[in-house]
Structures are given as C-alpha cells and as structure tokens.
N, C-alpha and C positions, 0 to 999 in steps of 0.2 A: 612603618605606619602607611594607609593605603592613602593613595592620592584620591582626591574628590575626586567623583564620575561626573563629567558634565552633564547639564541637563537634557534629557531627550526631546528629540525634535524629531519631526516629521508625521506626526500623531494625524495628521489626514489620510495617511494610506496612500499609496495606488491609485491615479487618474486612469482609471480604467472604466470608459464607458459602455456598460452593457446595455441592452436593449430585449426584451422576451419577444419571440417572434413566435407566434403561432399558427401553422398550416392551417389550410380548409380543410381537412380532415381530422383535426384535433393536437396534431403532433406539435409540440413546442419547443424551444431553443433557445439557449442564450445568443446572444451575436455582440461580438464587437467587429465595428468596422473599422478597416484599415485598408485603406488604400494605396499608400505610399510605396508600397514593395506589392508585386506580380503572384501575391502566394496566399494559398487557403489552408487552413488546419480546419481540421475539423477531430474533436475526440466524442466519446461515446462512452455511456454504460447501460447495459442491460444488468436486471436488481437478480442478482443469483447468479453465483461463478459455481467455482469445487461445493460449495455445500449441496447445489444441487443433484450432484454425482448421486446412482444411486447405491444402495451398500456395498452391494458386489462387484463395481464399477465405478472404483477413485480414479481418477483420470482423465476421465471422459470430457472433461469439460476442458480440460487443456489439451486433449487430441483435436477436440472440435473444432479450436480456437488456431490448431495450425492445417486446419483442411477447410476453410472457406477462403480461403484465396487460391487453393488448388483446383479450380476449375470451376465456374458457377454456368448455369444458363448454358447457350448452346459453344462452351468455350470449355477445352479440357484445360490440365490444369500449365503446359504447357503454351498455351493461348491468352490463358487467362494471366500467367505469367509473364509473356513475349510484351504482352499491350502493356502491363505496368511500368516495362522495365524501357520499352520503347518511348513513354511518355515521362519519364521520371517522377512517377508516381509514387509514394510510399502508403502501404498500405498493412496494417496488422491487426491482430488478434491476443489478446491475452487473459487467459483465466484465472481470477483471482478468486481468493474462499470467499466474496461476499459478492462480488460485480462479476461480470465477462464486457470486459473492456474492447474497446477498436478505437484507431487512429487510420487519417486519412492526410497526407500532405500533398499538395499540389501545385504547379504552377495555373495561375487563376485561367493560362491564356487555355490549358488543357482538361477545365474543368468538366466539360462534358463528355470526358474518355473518364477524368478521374468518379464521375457521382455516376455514372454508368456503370465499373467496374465496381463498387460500392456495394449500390444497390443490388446486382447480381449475387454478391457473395453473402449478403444477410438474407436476400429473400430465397433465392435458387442455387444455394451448394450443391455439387455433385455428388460427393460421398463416392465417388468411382472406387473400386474395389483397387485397381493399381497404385490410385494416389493413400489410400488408405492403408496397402502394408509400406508403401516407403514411410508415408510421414512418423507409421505407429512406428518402426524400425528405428527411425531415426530418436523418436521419444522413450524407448528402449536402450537405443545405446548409451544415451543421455544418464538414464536411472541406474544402470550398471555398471558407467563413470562414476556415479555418484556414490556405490553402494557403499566404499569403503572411505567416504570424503567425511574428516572429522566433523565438519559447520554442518553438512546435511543431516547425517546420522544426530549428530544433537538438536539441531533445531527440531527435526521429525519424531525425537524421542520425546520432547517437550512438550510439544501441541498434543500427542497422544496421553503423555500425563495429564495435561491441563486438563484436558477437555475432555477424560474418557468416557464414549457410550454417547457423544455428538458427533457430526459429521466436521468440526473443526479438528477433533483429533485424527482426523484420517492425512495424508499428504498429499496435499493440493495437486500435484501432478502423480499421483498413482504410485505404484511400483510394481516390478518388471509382471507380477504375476496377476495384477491388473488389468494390466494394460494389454497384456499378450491376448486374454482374454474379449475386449474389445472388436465389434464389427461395424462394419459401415453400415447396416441398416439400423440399427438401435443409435447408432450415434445419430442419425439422420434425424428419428423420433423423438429424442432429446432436445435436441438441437430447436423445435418446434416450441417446446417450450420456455427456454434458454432465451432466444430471438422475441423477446415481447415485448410490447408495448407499456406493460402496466409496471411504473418504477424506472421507464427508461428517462434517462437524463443526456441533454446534448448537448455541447459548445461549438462553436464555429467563432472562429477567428479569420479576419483579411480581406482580400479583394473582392466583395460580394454584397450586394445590397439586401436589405429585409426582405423589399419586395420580391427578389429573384431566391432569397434561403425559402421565403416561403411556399413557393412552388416545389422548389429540391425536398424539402424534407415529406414529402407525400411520394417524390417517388421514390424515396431511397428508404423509411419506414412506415409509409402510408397504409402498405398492404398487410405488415405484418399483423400477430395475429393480437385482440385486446391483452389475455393472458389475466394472471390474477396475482393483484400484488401482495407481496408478502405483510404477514404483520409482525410486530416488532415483540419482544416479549414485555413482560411486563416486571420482569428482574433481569438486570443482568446475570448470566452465567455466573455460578463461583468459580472459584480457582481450585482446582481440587489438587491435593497431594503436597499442600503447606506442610512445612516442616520438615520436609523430607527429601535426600540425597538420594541421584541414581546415579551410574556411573558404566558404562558400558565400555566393553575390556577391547584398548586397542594396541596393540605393539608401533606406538608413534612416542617418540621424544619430551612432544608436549601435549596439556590435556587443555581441549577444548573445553570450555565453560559458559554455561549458560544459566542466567537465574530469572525467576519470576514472583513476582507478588499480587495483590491487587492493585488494578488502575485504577484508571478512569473512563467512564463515557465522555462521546466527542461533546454532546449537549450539558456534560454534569457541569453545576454551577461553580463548579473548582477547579474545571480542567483548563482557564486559562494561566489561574496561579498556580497550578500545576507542572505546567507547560516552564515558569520559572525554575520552579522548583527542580524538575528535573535537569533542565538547561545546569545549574549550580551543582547538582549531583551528579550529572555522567552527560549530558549533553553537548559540552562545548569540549574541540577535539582537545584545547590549547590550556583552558582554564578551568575547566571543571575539579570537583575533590578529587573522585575516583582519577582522574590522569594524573592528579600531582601526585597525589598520595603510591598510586600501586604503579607508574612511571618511572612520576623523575624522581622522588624521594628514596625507593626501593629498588627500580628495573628490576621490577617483578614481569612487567609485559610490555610489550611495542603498544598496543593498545588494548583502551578498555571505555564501555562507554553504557549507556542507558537511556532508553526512551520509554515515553508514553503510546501502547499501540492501543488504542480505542477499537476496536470489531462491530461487526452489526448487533451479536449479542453477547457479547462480555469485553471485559477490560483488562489489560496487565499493564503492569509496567516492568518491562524486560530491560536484561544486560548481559552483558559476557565480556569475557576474554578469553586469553591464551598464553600460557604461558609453562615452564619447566613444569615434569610432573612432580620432583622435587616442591614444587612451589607453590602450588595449585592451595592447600590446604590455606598457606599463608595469605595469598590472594583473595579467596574467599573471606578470610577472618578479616582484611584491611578493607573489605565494601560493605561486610556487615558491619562492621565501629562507623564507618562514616555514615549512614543512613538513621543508624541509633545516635550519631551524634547531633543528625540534621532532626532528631524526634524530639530529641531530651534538649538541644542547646537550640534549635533553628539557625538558619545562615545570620551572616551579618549584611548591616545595610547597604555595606559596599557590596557584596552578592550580586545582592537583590537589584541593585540598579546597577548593575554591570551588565547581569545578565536582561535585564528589560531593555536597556541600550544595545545590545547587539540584537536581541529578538526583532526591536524596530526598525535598525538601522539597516540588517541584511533582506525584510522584507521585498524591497521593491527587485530584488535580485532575482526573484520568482518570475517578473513579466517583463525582462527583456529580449526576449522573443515571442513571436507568434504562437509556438507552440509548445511553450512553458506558458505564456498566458490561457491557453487552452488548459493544459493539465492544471493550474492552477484553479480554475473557476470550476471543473469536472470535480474536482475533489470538494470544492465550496458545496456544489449541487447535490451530489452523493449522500455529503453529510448533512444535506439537510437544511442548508444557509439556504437564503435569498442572495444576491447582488449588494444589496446595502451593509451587509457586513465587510467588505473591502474598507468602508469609511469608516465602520466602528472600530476593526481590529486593533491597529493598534493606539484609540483609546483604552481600549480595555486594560491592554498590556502595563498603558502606562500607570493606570488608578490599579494595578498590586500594591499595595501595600508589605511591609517585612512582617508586622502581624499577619496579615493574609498567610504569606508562605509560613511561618513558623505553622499555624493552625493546620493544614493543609501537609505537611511536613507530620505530625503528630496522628493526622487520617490514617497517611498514606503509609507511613513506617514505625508507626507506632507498637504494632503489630510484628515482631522480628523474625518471624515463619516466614522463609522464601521456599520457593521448590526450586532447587538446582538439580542441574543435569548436566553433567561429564562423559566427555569421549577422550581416550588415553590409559593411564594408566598411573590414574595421580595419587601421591601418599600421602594419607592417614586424612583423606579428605572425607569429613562427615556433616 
C-alpha cells in the first residue's frame, strides 16, 4: 500500500525579481539585479535558428553560430580570441531549429572588454575565409564522427519522418555534404537576417544596474537590423508516419530506439497536466512506469524515458531507449501497454501527487545560479510568458487534479499509432 504524499508546499515559486528595461532605441530586456557576487550573464535569442537554413544549405545556421567569435570588427579570430580568454570572458553561439541562441559571462569588473567583444561579434563577424575552412573542418569532422553514432542516426531519422517536406526534418547541423558546400560570403548574408531585432528576446542577470543595461543594450543590438518576425501557424504541424516502424540496419549489439506520438503546445491548455502526466509515464529517472516496468522489473535496458518537446510549430511527445537487439521488440511492446494502460485505467492519486510534489519541489533548483537563472527566464521569454508566471507556475501544477490527468492521458494516448525508429539490428520488431 502506498504511503500518503505529503502536502505540497512552496506553491509561490521562485523570488525572483525581474524588471523590463527598455533601451532608447527600442531594445528591451529582462534584468534581475544582483549584486552580491562580481558577475554578469547575460543570454539571448534571435527568433529563427536551423529552420531558417536554406534547402540546399542545412548547417548554415550552426557554422554561423561557431564563426562570430572567430574574429569580429578590426580583431581576427585570434585576437578576438586572445581578449576573451585574457579577460575570462565566456562567450557562445548555438543554433537551435527554432532560436540562434548566445550567452555572455563575465566578471562585472571586465564588463566593458566583455559588451565590446559582444557587440562586435553580433554586429561585425568577419567571415574571414581562414577562420571559415578551420571552423567548417572542424563541424565536418564532427558529422562524420557522428555518421555511424546510433542516437544521431536515429534521432535524424525521426525528425525526417516526422516532419517530411518542412525544414524540421532536415538536421539542425547539416551533414558532411552540406556543409562542405558552405562559404563565407553566403553565410555572411544569412547571418544579416539571423541577427535581428524582430522576435529577439534578452535576460541579463548580476552586477549591473537598469540605468547602465540600458545604455548596453543599444550598443550591443541597437544597430542591428529591424528584420521581420515570424508568424506562428495557425495548426500545429501533424506528426506524420503514425503507425509505422523504420529501422535502419546497423551491425551494433543493441538497437537504439526512438518513439513518437502527438504532443502538446507550450501554450495548450493541457500542457501543464501534461507535463504530470508525462513526469508519471517516462519522466522521472527513479519512478516513472516506463523505468520500473522495462528496468527493474525486466532489465530490459539501463534506461528509458519520455518527455513533452513542444517546437514553434508542432508538438511530440518523444521517448527511447536502448537495449539487446534480442529485446528491442519486447521493449517496445512493455511502453506500449503502459501508455494504453495510462489511456484505458489513468494513473492513481498517489502518481499524481508524487509527481506534482517533485515537479514543485525541484523547481527552485533551476535559479541557483546566475546563469541558470538566465536560461531559465530566456526559455520563459521564448515561449511566450511574461515574468509573472514564475508566481503562477507552480500554482497551476498544484490545482492538476487525477481527473485532469486521466482526461489528458485519454488525449494524448488514446490513440495507439506511435512512429518508432530503430537503429541496430533488432528482432521481429514491428
């Protein structure tokens, strides 16, 4: 018999005070100040990563994203490098299918070496033809590391089923024949559009006042260019290739495994009892069905697990494992009974406030740093929150109800068509 869950606590959220700072020249930002420690974060997203590659040219957006701190303004990429690494600067790029992300960390005392090198690399990249065959070299060697890596090959198999004939089915960093393709002047011209104003969202975290973020942020994206933001569809994407197995033939011991079904949007009125829902079916590493069931009850795999990935325009809720190719078929067959059992029976109310309890309880685990606090709020931004949702969050979590999830459970798997995708060489897996 299960022990009572105690009742949750902490339903105020995160004391985390933001503030919107908006530049004279229009550019806006969240800020939380903190002063107690010597250090600035600052994260970013510009609205369009890999999807805005264009067809003949997957990659591009994550070449781009490792050649702005390779040299900007009158600094090659050695120079531009020497001053970061002389000031203990951290500075990055990363292209994701829906954002082209940056992060900036600093000591407060070296702030105007670090919002100088910044600004350089969003407004004046070089594109230098040197720095452009090492970096593309290097993101080459990369993808034919990768070519025969079970997780890539499947995950990349996946998103091309999902999505075929959108730019989500393409692979967010290219591949070898891509990318070989790529030149520093198109990337340059890309890159023009990429760097915009319209859809960009900022956080700043630390030693730094409003008055002074808001001078910074005009010169670090003041100049870029307005640009045009995207609009949103007006369906999500379906899931295409429900019901159906693919399996691609690899001489490995065990088969990688990947499934998909429909999600949720980040805004759908479900997706926070969803968010349970899943936590109960493959989200928690320790308690979830999917662990005990195809873990510890079978040691069918080391692990196995399932989340909700919400996108800018469609939804899934994905999972995998890995496990014997002997075993694979069985594996599959023990996360479909559980999903149909979570459709047909819904969890029990211990679940449900298990998993609400730890949902709330690990929250505040997210801002105990400066720049976990940043990615925390960049991600709020992205999707669409305000600030005030810090304070709602986890009331929402706590008013799920076990009706809720059963209902939402009945949505979401009601429907027993997954699209799986297999990398190995697994038996009688259909």
């Amino acid at each position: 018999m299960n022990a009572p869950v105690p009742a949750v606590t902490g339903l105020a959220g995160p004391s985390v005070p933001v503030q919107k700072v908006r530049s004279p020249a229009g550019v806006e930002a969240w800020l939380v100040e903190e002063h107690s420690l010597p250090l600035i974060a600052v994260d970013f997203a510009f609205d369009g990563g890999a999807t805005r590659d264009p067809d003949n040219a997957a990659g591009s957006a994550y070449l781009i994203s490792g050649l702005l701190d390779e040299g900007a303004g009158d600094l090659d990429a050695e120079a531009f490098q020497g001053k970061l690494a002389d000031h203990a600067i951290s500075l990055g790029f990363d292209a994701r299918r829906d954002d082209f992300h940056g992060h900036l960390q600093t000591l407060s005392s070296h702030r105007d070496t670090a919002f100088e090198l910044l600004a350089l690399a969003v407004n004046a990249p070089r594109f230098d033809a040197d720095a452009v065959e090492r970096v593309k070299g290097q993101v080459i060697s990369g993808l034919q590391r990768q070519a025969q890596n079970p997780e890539t090959l499947c995950r990349n198999a996946l998103y091309a089923a999902a999505f075929a004939g959108h730019p989500y089915a393409r692979p967010d960093k290219g591949d070898v024949d891509s990318v070989s393709r790529l030149e520093g002047p198109a990337l340059k011209a890309l890159s023009h559009g990429l760097l915009a104003r319209a859809g960009l969202k900022i956080v700043v975290v630390g030693d730094i006042t409003a008055e002074e973020l808001s001078r910074r942020l005009d010169q670090l994206f003041g100049a870029l260019p307005e640009g045009l933001p995207r609009a949103l569809p007006g369906e999500p994407l379906p899931i295409q290739g429900l019901g159906h197995t693919h399996v691609i033939d690899l001489d490995v011991p065990q088969t990688v495994i990947r499934f998909v079904g429909p999600g949720l949007m980040r805004h759908d009125p479900d997706f926070i009892t969803g968010s349970v829902l899943n936590h109960i079916l493959g989200g928690s590493a320790f308690t979830s069905r999917l662990f005990l069931e195809v873990r510890e009850k079978r040691g069918l795999a080391y692990g196995v697990s399932s989340s909700l990935l919400p996108l800018r325009e469609g939804a899934m809720l994905v999972g995998g494992t890995a496990t014997k190719n002997e075993r694979a078929a069985e594996s599959m067959t023990v996360i479909r009974e559980e999903m149909a059992k979570l459709a047909n029976e819904g969890p029990s109310e211990h679940e449900v406030e298990e998993a609400k309890r730890y949902i709330i309880g690990s929250y505040p685990l997210r801002f105990d740093t400066s720049p976990k606090i940043a990615s925390e709020l960049l991600s709020l931004a992205t999707n669409g929150f305000e600030p005030g949702f810090l304070s709602e969050r986890n009331r929402l979590f706590a008013a799920v109800t076990l009706a809720d999830v059963k209902r939402v459970a009945g949505r979401l798997f009601g429907d027993p068509r997954l699209l799986v995708q297999a990398v190995g060489r697994p038996v009688d897996l259909v």
